[in-house]
N, C-alpha and C positions, 0 to 999 in steps of 0.2 A: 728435918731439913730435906732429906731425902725423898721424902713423901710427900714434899711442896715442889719440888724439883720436877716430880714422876707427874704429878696433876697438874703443874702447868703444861709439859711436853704433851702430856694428853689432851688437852685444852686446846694449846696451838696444831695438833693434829686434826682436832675434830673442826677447829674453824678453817684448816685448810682443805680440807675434805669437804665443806660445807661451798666453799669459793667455788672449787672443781668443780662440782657435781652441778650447781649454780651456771657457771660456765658451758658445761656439758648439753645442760637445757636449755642454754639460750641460743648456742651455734645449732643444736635442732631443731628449735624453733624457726631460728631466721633460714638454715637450709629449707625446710619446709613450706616457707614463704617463697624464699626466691624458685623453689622448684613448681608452684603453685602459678607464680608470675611467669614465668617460661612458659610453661604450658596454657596458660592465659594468652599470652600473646602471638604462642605457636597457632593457636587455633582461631586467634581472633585475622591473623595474617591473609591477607589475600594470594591464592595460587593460580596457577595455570591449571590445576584438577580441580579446582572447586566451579574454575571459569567454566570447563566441559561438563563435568557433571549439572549445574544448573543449566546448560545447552541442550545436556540430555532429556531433562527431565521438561523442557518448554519455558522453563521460565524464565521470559526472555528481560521482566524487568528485576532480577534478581545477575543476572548477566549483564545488565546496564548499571546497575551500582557496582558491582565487582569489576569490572572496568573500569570504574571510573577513577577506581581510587588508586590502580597502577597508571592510569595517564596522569595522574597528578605527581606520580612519583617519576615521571618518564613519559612524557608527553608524544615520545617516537617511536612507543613498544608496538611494534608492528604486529603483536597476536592479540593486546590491548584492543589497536586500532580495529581490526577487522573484527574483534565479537563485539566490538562497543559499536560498531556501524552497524554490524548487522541486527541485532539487540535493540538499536535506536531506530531501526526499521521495519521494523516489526512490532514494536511497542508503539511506534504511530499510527501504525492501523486498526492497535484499540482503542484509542482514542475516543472520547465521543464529543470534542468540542473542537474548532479548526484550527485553532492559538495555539494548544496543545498537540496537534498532530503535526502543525506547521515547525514548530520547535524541535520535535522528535526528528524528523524528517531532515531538517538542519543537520542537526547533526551528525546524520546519518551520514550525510553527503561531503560534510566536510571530516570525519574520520577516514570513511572510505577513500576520499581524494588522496590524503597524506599518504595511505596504506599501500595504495594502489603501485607508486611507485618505487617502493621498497619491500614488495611482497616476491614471493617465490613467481615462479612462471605458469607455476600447474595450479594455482590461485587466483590469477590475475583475471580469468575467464568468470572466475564467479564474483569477485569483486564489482568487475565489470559491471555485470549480469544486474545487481540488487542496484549498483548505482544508478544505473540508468534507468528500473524501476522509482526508483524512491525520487526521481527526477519528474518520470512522468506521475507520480500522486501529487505530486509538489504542483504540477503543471494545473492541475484538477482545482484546485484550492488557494491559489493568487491570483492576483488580477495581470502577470504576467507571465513569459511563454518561456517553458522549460522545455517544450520537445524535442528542438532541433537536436538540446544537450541528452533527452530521453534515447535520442534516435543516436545517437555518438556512443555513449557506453552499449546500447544491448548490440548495435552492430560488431562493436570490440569484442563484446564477450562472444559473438558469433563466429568471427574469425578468428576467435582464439581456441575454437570447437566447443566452447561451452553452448549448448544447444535446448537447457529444459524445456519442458512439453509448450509453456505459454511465450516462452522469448519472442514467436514469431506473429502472438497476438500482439500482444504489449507494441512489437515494432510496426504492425498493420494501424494499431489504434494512433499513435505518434504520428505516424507520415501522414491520417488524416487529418489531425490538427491542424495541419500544417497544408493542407489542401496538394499537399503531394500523391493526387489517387491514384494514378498509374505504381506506387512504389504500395502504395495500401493493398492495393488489391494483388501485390503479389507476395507481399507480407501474410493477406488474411488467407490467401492458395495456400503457402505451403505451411500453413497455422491448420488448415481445416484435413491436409493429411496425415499430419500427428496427432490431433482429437478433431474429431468432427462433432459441430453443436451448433443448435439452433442461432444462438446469438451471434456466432461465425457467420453461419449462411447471411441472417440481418445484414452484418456489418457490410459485407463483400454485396451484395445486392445494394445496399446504400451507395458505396462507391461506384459500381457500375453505372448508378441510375445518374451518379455525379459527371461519370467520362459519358454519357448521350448516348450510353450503351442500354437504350432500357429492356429490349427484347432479353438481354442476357440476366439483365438483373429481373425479370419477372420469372426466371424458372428457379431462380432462388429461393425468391419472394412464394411459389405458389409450395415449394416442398414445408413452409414453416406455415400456412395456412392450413393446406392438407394434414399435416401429421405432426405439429406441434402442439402438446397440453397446455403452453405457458400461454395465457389469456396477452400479458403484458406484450409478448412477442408478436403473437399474434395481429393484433391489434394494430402495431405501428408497423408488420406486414402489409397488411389490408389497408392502413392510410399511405404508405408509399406505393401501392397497385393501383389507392383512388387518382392522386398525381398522374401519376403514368398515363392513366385511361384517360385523364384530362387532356395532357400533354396528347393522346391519340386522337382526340376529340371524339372518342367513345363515352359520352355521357350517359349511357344507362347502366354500363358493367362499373362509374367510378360512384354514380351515386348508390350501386348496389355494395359498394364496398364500404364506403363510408355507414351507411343504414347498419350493414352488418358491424361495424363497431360499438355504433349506438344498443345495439342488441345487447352487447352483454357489457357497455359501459355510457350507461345515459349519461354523465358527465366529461364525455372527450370535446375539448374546444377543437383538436386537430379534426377531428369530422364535421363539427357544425363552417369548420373556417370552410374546410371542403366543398359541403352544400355548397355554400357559401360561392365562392369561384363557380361551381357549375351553373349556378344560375346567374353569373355573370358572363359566363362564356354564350350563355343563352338569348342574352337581352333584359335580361329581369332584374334589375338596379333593386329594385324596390324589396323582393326576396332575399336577393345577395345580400343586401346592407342587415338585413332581420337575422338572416346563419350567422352575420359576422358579431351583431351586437351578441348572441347566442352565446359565441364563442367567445367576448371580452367579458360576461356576466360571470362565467367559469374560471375565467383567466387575465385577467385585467390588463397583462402586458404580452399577448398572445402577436408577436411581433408580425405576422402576416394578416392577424383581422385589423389593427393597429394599421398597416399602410395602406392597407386596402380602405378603413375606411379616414383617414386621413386626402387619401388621392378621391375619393367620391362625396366628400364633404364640401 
């Protein structure tokens, strides 16, 4: 009896030790899960270092998903706002379709609107600053006019001292849209004493030749003719010097300028429209109208052969 006594006690030891032990693997199991799932979701979590480090590193559409998913959680995170603006603005200038840039661009504008005024002060300047860029790309690519708004933010960011190297192109090219050239051309002045470049000189001689100033816009116009390599700059140099020489009634130095474009681009409509005008200023209908077909063969909607020969039809 004793020794059925002793085998069962042993029995209920050994199946309670079998529970335990049982028990012991299953709580490290499940610890081991939920520590696996913490860490699953530590890492899957969105930060403010994961935001900068993909900023660091460029990647600005990896910066637009990681924003997007704390504006989803907080619509009014104002460090959210500004890298998802800035991120949205910048991933629209990879773009290569206009739907898609027009979109990105959106959103640029309306993150950085919200941002703007719940951002720090020593912020506000660059806010500003891409706003009013992402305004004028916007302006490029609708069939409506964004610059007035172009020319509101980069002046903000101006007077806020935010000053990068192009603010004062970007606000030269805005005021032109806008046929504001007296404010262009003082945009593209103090744009061309922070970098000086051919496409600057262009611009600022463009405007001049706009204000009836053309004596000042030809020594523009002669510095990118003389010593510029870009054929493209060049080119629409020499057809606003042919203008001019029109406008002087100097017809051998505009049809020499015109010629000289056809030199190295036998397909420019703006030279043959050229001819074209010279030998209408001449008496010559009959030539004129042949430069101007010249020039709609190239260009089918070349809006100066188009009226020109529209009014002699």
């Amino acid at each position: 009896m004793l020794n059925s006594n002793v085998i069962k006690r042993k029995s209920k030891l050994g199946r309670n030790l079998t529970i335990l032990i049982s028990a012991a693997v299953g709580f490290a199991v499940i610890t081991v899960l939920l520590i696996k799932m913490f860490q699953g979701n530590f890492q899957d979590r969105v930060t403010n270092r994961k935001i900068v480090d993909a900023w660091n590193q460029y990647d600005y559409q990896k910066v637009n998903e990681l924003t997007a998913v704390l504006l989803e959680e907080n619509p009014f995170n104002n460090f959210a706002l500004v890298y998802h603006g800035f991120s949205s603005f910048y991933v629209a200038l990879s773009q290569l379709d206009t739907l898609s840039t027009q979109n990105y661009l959106d959103d640029a504008i309306n993150s950085l609107r919200i941002a703007l005024y719940s951002s720090k002060s020593k912020l506000k300047g660059q806010i500003a600053y891409v706003l009013g860029k992402a305004y004028f790309y916007k302006n490029t690519i609708t069939s409506y006019y964004y610059s007035d708004l172009a020319i509101k933010y980069l002046e903000e960011a101006k007077n806020s001292g935010y000053k990068p190297d192009d603010l004062y192109e970007y606000l030269g090219l805005s005021y032109a849209a806008l046929d504001m050239t007296m404010e262009s051309i003082a945009a593209f002045t103090e744009a061309l004493i922070v970098r000086e470049s051919y496409s600057l000189l262009l611009s600022i001689g463009e405007q001049y030749y706009k204000a009836g100033q053309e004596n000042v816009a030809k020594q523009y116009l002669y510095r990118i003719v003389n010593d510029c390599e870009d054929d493209n700059l060049v080119n629409k140099s020499l057809n606003l010097l042919g203008l001019i020489y029109i406008d002087e009634k100097d017809y051998g130095k505009a049809r020499e300028s015109f010629d000289n474009i056809l030199k190295k681009n036998q397909n420019s409509a703006d030279a043959f429209y050229g001819i074209g005008v010279i030998y209408e200023k001449q008496g010559d209908l009959v030539k004129a109208r042949s430069e101007w077909r010249k020039a709609l063969k190239i260009h089918v909607n070349h809006p100066g052969a188009l009226a020109k020969m529209a009014a002699y039809n």
